[in-house]
N, CA, C and O atoms as CSV, one atom per row, in Angstrom:
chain,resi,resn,atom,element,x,y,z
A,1,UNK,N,N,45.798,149.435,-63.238
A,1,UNK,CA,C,46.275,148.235,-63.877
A,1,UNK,C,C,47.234,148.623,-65.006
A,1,UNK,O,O,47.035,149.539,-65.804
A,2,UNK,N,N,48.209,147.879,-64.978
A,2,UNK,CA,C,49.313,148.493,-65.680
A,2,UNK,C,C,49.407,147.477,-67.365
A,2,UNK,O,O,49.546,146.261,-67.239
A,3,UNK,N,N,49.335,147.975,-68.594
A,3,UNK,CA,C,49.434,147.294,-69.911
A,3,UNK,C,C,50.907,146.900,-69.800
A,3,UNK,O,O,51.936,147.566,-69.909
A,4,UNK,N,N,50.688,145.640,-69.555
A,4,UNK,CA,C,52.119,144.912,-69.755
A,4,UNK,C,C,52.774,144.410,-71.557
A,4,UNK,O,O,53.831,144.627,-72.150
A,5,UNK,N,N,51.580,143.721,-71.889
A,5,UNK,CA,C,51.834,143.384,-73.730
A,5,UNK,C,C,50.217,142.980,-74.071
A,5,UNK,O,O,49.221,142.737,-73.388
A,6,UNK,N,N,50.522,143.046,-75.480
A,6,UNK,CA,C,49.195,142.484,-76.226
A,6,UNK,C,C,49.509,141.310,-77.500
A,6,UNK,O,O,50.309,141.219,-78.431
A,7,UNK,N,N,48.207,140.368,-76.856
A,7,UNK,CA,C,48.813,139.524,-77.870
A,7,UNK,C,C,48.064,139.712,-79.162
A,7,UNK,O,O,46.838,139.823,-79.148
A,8,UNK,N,N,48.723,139.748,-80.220
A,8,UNK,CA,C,47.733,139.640,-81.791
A,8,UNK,C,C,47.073,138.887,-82.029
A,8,UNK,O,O,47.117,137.826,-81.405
A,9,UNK,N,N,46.427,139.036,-82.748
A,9,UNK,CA,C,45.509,137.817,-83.883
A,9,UNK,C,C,46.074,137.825,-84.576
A,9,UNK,O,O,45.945,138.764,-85.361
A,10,UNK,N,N,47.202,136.745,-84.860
A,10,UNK,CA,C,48.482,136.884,-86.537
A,10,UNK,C,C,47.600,137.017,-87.656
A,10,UNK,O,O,47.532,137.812,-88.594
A,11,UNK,N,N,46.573,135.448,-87.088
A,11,UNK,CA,C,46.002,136.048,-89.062
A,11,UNK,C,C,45.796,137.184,-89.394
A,11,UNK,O,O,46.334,137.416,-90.476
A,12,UNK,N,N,44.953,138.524,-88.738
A,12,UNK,CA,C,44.146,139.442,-89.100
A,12,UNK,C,C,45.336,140.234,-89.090
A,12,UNK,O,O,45.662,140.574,-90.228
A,13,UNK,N,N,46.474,140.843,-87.728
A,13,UNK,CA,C,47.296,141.518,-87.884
A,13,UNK,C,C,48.377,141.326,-88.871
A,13,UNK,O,O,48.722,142.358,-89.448
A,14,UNK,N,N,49.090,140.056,-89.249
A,14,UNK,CA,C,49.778,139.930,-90.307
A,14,UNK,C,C,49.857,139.150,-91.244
A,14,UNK,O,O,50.652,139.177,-92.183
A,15,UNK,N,N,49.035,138.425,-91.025
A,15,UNK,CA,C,48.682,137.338,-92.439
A,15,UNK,C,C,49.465,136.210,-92.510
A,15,UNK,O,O,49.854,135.474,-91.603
A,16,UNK,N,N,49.640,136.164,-93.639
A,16,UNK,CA,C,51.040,134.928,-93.517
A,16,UNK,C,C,52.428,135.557,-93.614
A,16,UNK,O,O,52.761,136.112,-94.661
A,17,UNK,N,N,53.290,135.490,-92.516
A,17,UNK,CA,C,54.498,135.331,-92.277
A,17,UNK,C,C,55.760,134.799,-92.707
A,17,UNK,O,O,56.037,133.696,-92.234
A,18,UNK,N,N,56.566,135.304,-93.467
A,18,UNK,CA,C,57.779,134.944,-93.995
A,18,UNK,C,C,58.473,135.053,-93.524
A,18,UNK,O,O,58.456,135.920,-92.650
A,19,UNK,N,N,59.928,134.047,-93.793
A,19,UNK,CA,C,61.323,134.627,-93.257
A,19,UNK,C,C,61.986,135.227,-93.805
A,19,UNK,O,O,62.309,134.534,-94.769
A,20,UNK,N,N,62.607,136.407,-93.879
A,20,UNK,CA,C,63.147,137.486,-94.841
A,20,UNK,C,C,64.891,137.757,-94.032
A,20,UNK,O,O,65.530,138.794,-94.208
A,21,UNK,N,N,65.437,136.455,-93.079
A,21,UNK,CA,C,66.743,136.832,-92.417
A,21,UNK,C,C,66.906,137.459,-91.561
A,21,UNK,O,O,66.022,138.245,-91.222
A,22,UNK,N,N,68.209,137.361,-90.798
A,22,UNK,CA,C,68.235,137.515,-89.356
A,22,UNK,C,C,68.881,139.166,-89.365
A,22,UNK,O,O,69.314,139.810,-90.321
A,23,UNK,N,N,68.780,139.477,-88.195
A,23,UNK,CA,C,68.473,141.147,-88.281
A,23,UNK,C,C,69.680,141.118,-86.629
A,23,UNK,O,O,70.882,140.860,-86.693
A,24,UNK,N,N,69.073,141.383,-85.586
A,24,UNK,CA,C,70.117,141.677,-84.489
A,24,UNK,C,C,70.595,140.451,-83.585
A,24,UNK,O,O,69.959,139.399,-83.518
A,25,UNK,N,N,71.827,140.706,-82.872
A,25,UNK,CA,C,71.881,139.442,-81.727
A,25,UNK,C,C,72.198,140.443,-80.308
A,25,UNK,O,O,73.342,140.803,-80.029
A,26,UNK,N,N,71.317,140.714,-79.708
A,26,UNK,CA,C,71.534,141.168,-78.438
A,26,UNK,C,C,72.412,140.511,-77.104
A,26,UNK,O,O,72.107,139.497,-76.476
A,27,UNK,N,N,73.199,141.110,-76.950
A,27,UNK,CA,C,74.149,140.406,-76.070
A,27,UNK,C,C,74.301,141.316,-74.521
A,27,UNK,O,O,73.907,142.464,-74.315
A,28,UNK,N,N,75.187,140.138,-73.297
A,28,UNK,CA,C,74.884,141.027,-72.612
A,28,UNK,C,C,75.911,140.351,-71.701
A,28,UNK,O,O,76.077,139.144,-71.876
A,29,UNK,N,N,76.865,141.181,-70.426
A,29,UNK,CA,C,77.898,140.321,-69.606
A,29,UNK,C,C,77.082,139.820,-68.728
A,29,UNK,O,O,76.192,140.370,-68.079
A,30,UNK,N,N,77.637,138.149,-68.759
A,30,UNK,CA,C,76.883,137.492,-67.693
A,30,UNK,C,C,78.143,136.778,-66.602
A,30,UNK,O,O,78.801,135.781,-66.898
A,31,UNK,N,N,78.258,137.485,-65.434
A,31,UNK,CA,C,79.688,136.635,-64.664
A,31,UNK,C,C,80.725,136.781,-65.706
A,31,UNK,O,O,81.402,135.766,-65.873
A,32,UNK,N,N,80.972,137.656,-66.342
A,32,UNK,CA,C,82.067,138.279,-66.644
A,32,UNK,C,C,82.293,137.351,-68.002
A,32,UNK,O,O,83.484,137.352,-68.312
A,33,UNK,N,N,81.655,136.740,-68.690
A,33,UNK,CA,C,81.354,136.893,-70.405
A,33,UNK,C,C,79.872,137.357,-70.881
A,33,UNK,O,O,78.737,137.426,-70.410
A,34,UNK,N,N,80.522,137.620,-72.032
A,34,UNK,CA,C,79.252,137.659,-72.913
A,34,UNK,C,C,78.268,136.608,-73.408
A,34,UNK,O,O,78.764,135.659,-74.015
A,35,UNK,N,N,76.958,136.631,-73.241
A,35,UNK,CA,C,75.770,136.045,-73.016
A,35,UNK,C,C,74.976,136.442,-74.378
A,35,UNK,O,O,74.860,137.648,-74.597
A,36,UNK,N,N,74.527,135.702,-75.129
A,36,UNK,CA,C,73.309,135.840,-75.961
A,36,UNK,C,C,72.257,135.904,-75.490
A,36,UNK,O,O,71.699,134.890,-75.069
A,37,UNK,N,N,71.632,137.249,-75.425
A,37,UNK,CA,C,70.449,137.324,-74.548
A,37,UNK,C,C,69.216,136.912,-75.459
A,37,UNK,O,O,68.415,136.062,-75.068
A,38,UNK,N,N,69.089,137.552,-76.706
A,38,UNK,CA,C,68.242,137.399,-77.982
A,38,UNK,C,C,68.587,137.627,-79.575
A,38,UNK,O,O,69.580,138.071,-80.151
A,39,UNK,N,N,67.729,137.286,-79.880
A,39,UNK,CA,C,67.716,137.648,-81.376
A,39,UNK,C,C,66.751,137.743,-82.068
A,39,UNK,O,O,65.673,137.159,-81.955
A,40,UNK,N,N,67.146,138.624,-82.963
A,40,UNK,CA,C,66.434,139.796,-83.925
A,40,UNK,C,C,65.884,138.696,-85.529
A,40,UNK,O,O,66.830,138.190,-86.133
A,41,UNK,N,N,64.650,138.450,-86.012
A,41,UNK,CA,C,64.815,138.266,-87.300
A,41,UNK,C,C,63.682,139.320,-88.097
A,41,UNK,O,O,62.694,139.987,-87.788
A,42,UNK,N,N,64.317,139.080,-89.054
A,42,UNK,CA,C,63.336,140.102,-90.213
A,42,UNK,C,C,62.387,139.635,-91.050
A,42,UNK,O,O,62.749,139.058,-92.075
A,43,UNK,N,N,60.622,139.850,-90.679
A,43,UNK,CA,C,59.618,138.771,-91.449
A,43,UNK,C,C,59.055,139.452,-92.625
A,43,UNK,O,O,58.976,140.678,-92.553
A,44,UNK,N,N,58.697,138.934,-93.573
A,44,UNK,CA,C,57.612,139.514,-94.437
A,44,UNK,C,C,56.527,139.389,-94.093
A,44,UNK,O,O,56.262,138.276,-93.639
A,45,UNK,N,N,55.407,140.414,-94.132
A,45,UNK,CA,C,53.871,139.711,-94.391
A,45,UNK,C,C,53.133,140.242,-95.060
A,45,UNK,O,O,53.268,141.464,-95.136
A,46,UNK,N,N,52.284,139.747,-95.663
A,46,UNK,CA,C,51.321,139.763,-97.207
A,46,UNK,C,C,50.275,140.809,-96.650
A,46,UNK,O,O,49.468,141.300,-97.439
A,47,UNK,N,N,50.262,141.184,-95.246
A,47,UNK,CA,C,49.050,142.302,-94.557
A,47,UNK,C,C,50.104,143.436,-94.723
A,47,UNK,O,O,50.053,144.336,-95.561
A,48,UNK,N,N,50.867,143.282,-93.980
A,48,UNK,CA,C,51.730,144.625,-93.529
A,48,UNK,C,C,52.481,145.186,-94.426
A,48,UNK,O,O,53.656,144.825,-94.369
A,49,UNK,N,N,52.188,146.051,-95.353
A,49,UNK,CA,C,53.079,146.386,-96.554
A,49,UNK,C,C,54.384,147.602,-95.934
A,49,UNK,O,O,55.604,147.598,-96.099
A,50,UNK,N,N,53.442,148.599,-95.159
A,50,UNK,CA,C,54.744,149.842,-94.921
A,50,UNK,C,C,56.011,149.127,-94.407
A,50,UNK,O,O,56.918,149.350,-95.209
A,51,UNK,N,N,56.547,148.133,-93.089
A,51,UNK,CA,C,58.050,147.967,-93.271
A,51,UNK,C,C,57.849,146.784,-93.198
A,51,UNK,O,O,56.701,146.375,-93.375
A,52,UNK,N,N,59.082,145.735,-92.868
A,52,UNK,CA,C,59.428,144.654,-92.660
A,52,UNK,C,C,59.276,144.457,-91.176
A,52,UNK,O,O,59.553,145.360,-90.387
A,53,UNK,N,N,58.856,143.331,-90.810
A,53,UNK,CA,C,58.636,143.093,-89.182
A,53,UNK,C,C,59.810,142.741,-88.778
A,53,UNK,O,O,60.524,142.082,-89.534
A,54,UNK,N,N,60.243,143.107,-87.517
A,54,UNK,CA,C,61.096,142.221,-86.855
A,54,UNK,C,C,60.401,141.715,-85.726
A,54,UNK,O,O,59.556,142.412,-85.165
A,55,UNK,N,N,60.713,140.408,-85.286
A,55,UNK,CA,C,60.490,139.647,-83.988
A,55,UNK,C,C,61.528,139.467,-83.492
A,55,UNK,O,O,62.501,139.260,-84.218
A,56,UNK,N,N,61.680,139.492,-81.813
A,56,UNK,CA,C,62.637,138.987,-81.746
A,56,UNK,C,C,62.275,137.310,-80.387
A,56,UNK,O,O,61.401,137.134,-79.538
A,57,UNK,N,N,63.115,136.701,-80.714
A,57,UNK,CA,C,63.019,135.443,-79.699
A,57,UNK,C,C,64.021,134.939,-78.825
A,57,UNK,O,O,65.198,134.785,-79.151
A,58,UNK,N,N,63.527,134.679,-77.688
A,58,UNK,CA,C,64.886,134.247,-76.516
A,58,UNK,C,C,65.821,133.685,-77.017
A,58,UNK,O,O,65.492,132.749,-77.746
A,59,UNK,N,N,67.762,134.029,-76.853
A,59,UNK,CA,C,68.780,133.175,-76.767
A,59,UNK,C,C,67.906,131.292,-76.693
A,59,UNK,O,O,67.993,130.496,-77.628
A,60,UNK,N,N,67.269,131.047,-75.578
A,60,UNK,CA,C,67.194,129.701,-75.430
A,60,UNK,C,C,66.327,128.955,-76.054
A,60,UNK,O,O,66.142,127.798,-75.678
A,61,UNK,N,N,65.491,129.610,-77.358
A,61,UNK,CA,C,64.772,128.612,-78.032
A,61,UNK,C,C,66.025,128.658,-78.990
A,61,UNK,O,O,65.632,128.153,-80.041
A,62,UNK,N,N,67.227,128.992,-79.113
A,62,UNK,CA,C,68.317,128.631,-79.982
A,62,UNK,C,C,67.968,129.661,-81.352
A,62,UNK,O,O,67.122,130.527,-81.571
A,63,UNK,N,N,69.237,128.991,-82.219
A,63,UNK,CA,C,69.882,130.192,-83.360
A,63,UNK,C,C,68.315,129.037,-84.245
A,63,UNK,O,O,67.970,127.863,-84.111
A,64,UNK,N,N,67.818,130.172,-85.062
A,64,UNK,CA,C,67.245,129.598,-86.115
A,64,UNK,C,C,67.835,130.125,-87.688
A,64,UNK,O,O,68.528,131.110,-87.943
A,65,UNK,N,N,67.287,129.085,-88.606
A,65,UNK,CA,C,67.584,129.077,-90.190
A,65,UNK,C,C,66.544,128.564,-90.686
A,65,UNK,O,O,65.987,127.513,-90.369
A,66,UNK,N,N,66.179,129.582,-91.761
A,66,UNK,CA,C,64.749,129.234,-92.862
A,66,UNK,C,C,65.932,129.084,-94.439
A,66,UNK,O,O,67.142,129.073,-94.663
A,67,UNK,N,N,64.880,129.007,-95.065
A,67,UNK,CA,C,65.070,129.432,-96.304
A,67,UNK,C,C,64.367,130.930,-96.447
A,67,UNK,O,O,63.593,131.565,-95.729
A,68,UNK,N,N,64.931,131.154,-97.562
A,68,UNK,CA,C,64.635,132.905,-97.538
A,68,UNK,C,C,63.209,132.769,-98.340
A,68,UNK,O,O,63.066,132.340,-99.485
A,69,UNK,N,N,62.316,133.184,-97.559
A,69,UNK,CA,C,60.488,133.588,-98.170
A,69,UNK,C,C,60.049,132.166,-97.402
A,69,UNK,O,O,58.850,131.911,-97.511
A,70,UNK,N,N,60.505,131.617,-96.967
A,70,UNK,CA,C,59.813,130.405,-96.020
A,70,UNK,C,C,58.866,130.461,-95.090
A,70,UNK,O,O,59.154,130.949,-93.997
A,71,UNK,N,N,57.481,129.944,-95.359
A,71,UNK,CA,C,56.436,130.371,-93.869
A,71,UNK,C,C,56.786,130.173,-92.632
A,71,UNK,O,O,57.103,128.985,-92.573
A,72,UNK,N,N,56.900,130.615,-91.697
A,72,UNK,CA,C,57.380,130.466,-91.146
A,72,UNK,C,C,55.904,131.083,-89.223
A,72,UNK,O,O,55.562,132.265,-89.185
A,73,UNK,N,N,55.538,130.411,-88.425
A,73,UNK,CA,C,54.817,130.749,-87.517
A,73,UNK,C,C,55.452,130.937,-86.159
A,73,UNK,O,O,56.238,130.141,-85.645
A,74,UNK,N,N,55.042,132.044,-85.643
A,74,UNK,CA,C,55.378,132.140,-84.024
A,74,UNK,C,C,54.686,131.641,-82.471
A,74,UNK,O,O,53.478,131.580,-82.239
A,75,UNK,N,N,55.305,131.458,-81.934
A,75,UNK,CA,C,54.675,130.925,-80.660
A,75,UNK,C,C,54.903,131.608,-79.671
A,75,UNK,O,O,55.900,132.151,-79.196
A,76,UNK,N,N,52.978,131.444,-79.190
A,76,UNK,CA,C,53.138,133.088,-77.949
A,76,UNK,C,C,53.673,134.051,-78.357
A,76,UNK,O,O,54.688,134.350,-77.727
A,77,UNK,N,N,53.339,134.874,-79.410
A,77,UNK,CA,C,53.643,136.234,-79.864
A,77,UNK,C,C,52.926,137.129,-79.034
A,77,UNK,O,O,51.825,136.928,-78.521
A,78,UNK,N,N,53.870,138.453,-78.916
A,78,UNK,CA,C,53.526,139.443,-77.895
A,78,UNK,C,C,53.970,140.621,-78.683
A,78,UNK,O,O,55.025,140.685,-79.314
A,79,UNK,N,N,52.995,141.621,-78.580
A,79,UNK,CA,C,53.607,143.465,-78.621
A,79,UNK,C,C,53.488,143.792,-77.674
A,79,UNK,O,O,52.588,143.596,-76.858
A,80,UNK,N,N,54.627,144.495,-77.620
A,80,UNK,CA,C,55.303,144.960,-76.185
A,80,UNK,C,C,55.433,146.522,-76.709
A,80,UNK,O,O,55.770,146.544,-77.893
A,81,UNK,N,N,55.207,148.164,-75.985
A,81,UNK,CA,C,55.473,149.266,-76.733
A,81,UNK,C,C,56.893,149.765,-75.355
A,81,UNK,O,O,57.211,149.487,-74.199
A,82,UNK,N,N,57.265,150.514,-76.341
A,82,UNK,CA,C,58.121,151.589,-75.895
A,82,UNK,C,C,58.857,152.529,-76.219
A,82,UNK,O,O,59.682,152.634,-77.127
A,83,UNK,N,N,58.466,153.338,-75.297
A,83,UNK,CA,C,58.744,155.001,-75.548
A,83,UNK,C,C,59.718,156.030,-75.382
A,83,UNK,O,O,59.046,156.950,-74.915
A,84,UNK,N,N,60.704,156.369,-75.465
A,84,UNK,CA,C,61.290,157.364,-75.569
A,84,UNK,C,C,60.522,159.306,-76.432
A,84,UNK,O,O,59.422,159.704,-76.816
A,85,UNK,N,N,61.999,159.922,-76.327
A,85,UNK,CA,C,61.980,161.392,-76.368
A,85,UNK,C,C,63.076,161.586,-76.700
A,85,UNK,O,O,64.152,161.132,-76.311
A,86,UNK,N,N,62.632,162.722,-77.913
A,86,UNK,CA,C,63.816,163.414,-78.684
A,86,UNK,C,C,64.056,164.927,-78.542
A,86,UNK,O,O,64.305,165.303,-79.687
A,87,UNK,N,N,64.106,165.973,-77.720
A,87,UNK,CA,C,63.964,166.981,-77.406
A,87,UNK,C,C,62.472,167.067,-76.409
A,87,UNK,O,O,62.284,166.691,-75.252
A,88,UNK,N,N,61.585,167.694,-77.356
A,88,UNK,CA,C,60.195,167.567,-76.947
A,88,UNK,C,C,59.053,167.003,-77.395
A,88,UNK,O,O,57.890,167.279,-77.097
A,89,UNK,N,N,59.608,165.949,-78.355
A,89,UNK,CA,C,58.853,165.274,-79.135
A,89,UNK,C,C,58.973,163.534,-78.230
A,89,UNK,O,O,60.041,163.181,-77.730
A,90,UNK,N,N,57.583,162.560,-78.165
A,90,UNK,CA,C,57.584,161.271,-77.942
A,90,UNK,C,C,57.660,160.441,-79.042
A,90,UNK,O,O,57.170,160.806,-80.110
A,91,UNK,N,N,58.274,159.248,-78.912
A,91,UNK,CA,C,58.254,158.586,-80.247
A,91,UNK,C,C,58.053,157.349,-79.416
A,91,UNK,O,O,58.506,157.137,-78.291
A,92,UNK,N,N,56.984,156.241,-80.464
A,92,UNK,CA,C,57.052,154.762,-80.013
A,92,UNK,C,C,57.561,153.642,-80.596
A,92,UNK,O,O,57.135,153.545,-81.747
A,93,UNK,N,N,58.465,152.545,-80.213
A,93,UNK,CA,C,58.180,151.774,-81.122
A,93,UNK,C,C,57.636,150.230,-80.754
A,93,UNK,O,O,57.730,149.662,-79.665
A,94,UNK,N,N,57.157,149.825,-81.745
A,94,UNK,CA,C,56.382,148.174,-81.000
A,94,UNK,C,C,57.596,147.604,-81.379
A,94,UNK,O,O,58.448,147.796,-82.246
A,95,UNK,N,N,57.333,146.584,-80.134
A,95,UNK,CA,C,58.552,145.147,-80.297
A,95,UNK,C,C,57.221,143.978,-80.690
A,95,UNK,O,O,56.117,143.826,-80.166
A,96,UNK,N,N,57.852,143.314,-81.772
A,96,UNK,CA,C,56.802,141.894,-81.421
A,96,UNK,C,C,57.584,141.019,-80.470
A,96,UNK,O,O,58.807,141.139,-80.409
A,97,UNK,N,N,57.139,140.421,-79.960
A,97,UNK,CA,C,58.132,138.923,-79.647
A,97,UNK,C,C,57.296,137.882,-79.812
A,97,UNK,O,O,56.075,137.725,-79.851
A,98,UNK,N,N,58.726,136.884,-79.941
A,98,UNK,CA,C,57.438,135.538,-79.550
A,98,UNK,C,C,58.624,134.177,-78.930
A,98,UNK,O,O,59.847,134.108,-79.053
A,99,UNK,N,N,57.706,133.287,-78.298
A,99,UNK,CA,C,58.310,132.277,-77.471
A,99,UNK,C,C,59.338,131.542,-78.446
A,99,UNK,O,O,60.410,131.266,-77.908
A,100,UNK,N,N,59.229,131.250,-79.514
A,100,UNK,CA,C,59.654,130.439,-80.845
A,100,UNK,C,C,59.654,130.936,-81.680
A,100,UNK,O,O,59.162,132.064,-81.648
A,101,UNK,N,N,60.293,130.335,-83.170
A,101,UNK,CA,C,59.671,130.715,-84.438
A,101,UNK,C,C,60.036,129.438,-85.296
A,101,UNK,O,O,61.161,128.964,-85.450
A,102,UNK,N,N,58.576,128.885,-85.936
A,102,UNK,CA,C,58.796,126.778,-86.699
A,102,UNK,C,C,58.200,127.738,-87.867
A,102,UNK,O,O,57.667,128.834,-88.040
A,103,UNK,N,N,58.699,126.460,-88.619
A,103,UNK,CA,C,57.997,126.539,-90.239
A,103,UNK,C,C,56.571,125.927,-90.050
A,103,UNK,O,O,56.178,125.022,-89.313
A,104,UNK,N,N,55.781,126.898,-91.161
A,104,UNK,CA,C,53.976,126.859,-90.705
A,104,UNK,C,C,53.912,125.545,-91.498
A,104,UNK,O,O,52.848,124.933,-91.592
């Protein structure tokens, strides 16, 4: 059986959730333009002190805007891992995602 994603417990894994601004826009050729595939934002949370989270959420729940430190909750959040190699060393990194992102 193959680990596809895991979903969190937000409260316990990150507490309350801020919006701290938008971070990447992943793009991609679709029929010969460019396509917004996703986007990247950058969260705070009051659990997770070592970095800043990023989530990212589908092109089609649309562009979002908070105010900056705004609560902000996700829908259907997922960690997703993946792995690469740097010589002979593995490195991981988690993606969160989630279906949405509304003010809590």
């Amino acid at each position: 059986m193959e680990l596809k994603y895991v979903v969190p417990n937000m409260e316990k894994t990150f507490g309350t959730l801020e919006y701290a601004g938008e971070n990447k826009v992943e793009q991609r050729r679709v029929n010969g333009r460019m396509a917004v595939i996703s986007r990247s934002y950058n969260l705070y949370s009051d659990v997770q002190r070592a970095d800043d989270i990023v989530v990212r959420i589908p092109a089609s729940a649309g562009e979002k805007s908070f105010e900056a430190e705004e609560k902000i909750s996700l829908i259907n959040p997922k960690i997703t891992a993946e792995g690469y190699k740097i010589g002979e060393r593995g490195f991981t990194n988690y993606i969160l995602s989630a279906d949405d992102m509304v003010k809590a």
